[in-house]
C-alpha positions as CSV (number, residue, x, y, z in Angstrom):
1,X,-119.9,-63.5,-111.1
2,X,-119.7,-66.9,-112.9
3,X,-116.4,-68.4,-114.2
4,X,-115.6,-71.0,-117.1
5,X,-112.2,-72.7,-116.4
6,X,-111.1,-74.6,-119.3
7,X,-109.4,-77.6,-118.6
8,X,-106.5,-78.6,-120.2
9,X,-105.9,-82.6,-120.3
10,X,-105.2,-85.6,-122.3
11,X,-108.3,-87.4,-121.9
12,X,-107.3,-89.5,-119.1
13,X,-106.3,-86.8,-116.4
14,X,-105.7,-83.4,-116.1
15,X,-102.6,-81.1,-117.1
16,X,-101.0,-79.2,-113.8
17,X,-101.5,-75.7,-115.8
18,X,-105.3,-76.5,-114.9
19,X,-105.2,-76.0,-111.2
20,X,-102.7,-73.0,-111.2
21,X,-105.9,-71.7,-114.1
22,X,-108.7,-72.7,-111.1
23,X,-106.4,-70.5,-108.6
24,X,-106.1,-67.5,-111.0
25,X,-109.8,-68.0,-110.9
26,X,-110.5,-68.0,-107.0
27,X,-108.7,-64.8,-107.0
28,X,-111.9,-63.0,-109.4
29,X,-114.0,-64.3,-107.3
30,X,-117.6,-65.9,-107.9
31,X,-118.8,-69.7,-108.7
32,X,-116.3,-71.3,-110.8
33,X,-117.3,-74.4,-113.4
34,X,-114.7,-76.1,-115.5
35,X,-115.5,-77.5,-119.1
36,X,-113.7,-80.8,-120.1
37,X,-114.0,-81.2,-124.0
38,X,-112.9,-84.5,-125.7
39,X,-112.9,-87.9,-126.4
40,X,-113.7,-90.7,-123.9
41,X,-112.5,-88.0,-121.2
42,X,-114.7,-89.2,-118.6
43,X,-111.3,-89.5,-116.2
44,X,-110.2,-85.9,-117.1
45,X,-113.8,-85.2,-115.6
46,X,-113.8,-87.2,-112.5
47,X,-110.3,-84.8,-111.7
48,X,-111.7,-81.9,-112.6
49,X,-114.6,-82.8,-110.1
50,X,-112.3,-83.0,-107.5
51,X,-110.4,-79.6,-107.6
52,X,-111.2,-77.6,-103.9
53,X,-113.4,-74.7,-105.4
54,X,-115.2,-75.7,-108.4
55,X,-118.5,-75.9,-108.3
56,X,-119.5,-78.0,-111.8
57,X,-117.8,-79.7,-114.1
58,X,-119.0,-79.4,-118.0
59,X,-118.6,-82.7,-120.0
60,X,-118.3,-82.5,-123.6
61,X,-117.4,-86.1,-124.5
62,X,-117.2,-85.7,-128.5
63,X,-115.2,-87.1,-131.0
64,X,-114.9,-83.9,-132.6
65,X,-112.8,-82.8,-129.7
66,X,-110.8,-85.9,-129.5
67,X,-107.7,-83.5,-129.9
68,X,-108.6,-80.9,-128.7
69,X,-108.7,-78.4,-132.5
70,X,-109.3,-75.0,-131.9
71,X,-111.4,-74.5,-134.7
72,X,-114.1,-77.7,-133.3
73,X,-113.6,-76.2,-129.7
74,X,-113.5,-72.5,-130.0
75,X,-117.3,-72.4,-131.3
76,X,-118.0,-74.6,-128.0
77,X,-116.5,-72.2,-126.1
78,X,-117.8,-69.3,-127.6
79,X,-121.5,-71.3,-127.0
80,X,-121.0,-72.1,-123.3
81,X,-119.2,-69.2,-122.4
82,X,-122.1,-66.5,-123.2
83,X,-123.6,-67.8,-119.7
84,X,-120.2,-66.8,-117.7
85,X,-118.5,-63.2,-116.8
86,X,-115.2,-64.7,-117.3
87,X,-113.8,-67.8,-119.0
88,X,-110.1,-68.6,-118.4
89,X,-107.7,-71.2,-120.0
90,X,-104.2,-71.9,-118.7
91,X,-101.8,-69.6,-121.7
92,X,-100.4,-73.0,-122.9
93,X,-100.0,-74.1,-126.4
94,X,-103.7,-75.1,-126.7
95,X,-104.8,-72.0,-124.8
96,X,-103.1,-70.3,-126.9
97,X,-104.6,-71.6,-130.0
98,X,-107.9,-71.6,-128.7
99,X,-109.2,-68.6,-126.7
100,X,-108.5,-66.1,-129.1
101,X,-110.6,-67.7,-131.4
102,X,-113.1,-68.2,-128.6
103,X,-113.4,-64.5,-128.1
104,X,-113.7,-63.4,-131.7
105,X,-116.8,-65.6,-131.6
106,X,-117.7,-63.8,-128.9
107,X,-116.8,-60.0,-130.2
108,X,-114.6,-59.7,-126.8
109,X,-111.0,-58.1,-126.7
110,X,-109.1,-61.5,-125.4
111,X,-106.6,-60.9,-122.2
112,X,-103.5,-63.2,-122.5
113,X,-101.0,-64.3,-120.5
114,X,-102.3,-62.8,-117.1
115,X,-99.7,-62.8,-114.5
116,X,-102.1,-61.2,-111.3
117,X,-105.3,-59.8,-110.7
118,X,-106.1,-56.6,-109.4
119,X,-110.0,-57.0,-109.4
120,X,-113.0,-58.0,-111.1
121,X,-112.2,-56.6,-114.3
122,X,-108.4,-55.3,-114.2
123,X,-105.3,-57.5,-114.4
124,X,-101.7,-57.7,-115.1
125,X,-99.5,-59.1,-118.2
126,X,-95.9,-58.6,-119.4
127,X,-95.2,-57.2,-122.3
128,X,-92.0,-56.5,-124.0
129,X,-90.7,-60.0,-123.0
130,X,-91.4,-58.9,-119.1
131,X,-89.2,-56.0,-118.7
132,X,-92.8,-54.1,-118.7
133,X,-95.8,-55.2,-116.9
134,X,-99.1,-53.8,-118.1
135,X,-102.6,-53.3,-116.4
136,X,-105.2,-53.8,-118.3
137,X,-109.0,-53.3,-117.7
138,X,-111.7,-54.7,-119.2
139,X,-115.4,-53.6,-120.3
140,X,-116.4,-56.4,-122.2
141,X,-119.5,-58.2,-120.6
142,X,-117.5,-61.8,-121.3
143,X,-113.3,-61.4,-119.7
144,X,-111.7,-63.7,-121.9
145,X,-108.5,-64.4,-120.4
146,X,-105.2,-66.6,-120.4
147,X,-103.8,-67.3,-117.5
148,X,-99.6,-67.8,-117.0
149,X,-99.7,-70.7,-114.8
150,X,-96.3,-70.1,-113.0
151,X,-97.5,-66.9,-111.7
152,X,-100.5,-68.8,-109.6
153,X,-100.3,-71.6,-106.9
154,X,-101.9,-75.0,-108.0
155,X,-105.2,-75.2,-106.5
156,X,-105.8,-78.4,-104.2
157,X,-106.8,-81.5,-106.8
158,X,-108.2,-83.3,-103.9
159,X,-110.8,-82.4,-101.5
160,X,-113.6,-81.2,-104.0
161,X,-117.1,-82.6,-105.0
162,X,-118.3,-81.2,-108.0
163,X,-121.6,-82.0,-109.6
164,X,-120.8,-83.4,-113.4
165,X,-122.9,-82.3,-116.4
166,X,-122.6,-83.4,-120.1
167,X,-122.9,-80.8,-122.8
168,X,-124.6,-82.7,-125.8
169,X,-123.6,-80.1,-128.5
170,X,-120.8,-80.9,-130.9
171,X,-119.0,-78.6,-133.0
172,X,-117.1,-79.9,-136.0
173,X,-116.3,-77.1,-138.1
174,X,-114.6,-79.7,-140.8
175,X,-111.8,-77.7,-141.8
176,X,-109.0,-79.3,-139.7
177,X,-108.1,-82.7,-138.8
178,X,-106.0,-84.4,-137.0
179,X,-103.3,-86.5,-138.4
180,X,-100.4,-87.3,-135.9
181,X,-98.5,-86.7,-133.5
182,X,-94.6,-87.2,-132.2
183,X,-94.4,-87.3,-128.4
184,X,-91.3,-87.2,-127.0
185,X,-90.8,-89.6,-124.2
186,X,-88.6,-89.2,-120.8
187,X,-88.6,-90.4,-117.4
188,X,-87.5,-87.4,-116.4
189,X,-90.4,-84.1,-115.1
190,X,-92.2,-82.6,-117.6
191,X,-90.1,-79.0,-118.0
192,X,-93.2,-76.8,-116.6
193,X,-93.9,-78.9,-113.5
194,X,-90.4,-79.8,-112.9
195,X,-88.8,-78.1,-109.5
196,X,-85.1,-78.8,-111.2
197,X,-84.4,-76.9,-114.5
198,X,-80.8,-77.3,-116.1
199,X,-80.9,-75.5,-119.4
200,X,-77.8,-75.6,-122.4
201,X,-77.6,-72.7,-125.0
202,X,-75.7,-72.4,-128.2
203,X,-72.5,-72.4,-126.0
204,X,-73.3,-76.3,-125.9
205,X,-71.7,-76.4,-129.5
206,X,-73.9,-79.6,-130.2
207,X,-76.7,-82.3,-129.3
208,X,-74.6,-84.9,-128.3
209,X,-72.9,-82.5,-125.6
210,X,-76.2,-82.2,-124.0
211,X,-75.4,-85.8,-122.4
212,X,-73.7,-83.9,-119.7
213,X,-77.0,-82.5,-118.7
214,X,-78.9,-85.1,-119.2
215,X,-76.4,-86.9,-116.5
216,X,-76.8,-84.6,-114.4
217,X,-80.5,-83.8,-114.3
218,X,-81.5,-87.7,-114.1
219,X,-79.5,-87.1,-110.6
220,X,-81.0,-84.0,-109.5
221,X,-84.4,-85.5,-110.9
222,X,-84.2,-82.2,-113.0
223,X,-86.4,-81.3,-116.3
224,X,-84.1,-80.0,-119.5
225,X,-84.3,-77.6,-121.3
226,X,-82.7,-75.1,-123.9
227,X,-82.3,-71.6,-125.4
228,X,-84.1,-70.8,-128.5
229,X,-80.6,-70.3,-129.9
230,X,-79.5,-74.2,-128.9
231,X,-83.2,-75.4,-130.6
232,X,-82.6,-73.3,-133.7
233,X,-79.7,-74.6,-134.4
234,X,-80.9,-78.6,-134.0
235,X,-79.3,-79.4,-131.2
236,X,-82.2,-80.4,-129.2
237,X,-86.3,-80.4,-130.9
238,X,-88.5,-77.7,-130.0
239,X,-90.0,-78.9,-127.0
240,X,-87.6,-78.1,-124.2
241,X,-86.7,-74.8,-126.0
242,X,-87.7,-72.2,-122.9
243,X,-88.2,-68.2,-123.3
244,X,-90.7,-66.2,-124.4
245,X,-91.4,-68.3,-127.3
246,X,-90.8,-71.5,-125.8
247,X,-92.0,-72.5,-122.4
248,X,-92.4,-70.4,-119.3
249,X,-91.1,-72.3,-116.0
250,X,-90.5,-71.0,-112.8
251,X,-88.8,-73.9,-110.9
252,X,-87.1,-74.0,-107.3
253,X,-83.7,-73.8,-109.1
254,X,-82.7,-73.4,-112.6
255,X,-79.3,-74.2,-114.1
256,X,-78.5,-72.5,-117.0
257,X,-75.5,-73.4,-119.0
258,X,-73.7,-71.9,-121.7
259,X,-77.0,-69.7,-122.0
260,X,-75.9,-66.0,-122.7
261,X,-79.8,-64.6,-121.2
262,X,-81.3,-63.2,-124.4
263,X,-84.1,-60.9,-123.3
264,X,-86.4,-63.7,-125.2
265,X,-84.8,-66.3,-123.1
266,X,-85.1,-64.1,-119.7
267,X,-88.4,-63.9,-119.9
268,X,-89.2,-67.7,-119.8
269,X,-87.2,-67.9,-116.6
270,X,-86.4,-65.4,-114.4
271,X,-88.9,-66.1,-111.8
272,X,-87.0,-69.1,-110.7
273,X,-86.4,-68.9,-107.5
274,X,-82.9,-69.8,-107.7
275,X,-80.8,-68.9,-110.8
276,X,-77.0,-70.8,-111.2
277,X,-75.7,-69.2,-114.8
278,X,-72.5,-71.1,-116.2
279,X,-70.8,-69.5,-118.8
280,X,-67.3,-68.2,-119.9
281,X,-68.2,-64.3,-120.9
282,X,-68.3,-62.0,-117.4
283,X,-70.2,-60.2,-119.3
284,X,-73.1,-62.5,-120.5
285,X,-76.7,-61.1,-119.4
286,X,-77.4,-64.1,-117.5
287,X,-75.1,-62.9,-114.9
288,X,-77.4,-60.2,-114.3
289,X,-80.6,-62.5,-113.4
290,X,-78.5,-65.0,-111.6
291,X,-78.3,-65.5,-107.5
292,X,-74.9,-67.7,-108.0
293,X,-72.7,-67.1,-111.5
294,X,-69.5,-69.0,-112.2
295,X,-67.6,-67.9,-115.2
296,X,-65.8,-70.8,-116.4
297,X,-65.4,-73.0,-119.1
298,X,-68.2,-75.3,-119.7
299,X,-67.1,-78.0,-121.0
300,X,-64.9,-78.4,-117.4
301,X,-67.5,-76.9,-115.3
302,X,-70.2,-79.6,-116.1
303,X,-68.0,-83.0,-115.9
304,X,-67.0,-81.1,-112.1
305,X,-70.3,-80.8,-110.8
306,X,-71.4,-84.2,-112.5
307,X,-68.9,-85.7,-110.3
308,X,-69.0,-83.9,-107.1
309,X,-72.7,-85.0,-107.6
């Protein structure tokens, strides 16, 4: 068997969701390459080269992939990926965008958001926001798959040696372009990667009362984050909304606050290891997930902790 990994990066190093994608990888078994598409991505390369287990590293230094469009890098997948059995991609927003795409170049049923495998050619997913998990098997003669990463261990991103190739063909399919971009800059983790996850719902009443998270996760070192309920309603931008729609994180401890645990919500982060749910209705869902619940006010709960901290 032959696996594509597709990395995911920013041109000058790799994305963590990579190496949990190489692990989900190791577990299929077989050589496993990793393809690095963009722009003056010769760093993302050297990276990829380095990751314990993979045996080549694809370059596809292009500006047509300068930003990674699905609809340049889909038909480079598709081209690539005809050699492999399997071709996985971590089930980020860019995975997301891309693989399907990917496999209805190739004529292949994708697999998303795989959360084990069982073999070869079976694996397992959630569906209905997690409270089902489904085994699926595949026929098709190319797996194309999308990989949760917070369901894998990060592979080692030291210790390999990986021979480094460059792909020469460019796909620009000229009907998308880039045109900006809004980052969003914090000291603080980046939500998926972070260990520390304090969360505020729509029982934060507003934006500016998510300064009492912010307090307290700059002393934990914690990522924040929020309920799609909190994002909808503008208190905080789309980015740190986590759930089902949102981001999935599974951190050593997550703090949610004034979250009531919409199923939607659950299924972003109930495999936390340790759950602390704040809010004043005994009979919020979140309770239910939770290791440690405290029904209290909010509002004199968090100014408490901040301080005892």
């Amino acid at each position: 068997m032959s696996i594509l990994v597709i990395a995911e990066h920013d041109n000058a190093s790799l994305k963590g969701a990579t190496l949990n994608t190489v692990t989900a990888a190791q577990s299929i078994g077989g050589d496993i390459d990793v393809l690095v598409a963009g722009a003056g991505c010769g760093a993302a390369a050297e990276a990829a080269a380095k990751i314990s287990g993979v045996n080549k590293v694809l370059v596809a230094d292009n500006a047509a992939y300068g930003h990674q469009l699905a609809e340049n890098v889909a038909p480079l997948i598709a081209e690539i990926g005809k050699a492999y059995t399997h071709i996985l991609a971590p089930a980020t927003t860019t995975g997301k965008n891309i693989m399907p795409r990917a496999a209805a170049l190739l004529d292949v049923q994708p697999i998303s958001d795989i959360i084990s495998v069982e073999s070869a050619d079976t694996f397992k997913r959630p569906v209905y926001a997690g409270n089902v998990i489904a085994t699926v098997q595949s026929a098709d003669v190319t797996k194309v798959i999308t990989v949760r990463g917070t369901a894998f261990d990060a592979a080692a991103g030291e210790g390999g040696s990986a021979a480094v190739e460059a792909v020469d063909t460019a796909h620009d399919s000229g009907v998308s372009s880039f045109v900006g971009e809004e980052l969003a800059k914090s000291d603080r983790p980046e939500l998926t990667a972070a260990k520390v996850v304090i969360s505020g719902g729509r029982g934060m009443q507003n934006g500016e009362n998510f300064e009492m998270l912010y307090k307290i996760a700059d002393k934990l070192g914690a990522a924040v984050g929020a309920s799609r309920a909190a994002v909808d309603a503008g208190f905080v931008p789309n980015d740190m909304q986590v759930g089902q729609t949102g981001k999935i994180v599974a951190p050593e401890l997550y703090i949610a606050v004034g979250i009531s645990g919409a199923i939607q919500h659950l299924a972003g982060m109930k495999d936390s290891k340790v759950i602390v749910a704040i809010n004043k209705d005994e009979e919020a869902p979140i309770f239910q997930v939770a290791d440690y619940g405290l029904v209290a006010d909010l509002f004199e709960a968090v100014p408490e902790l901040d301080g005892k901290l």
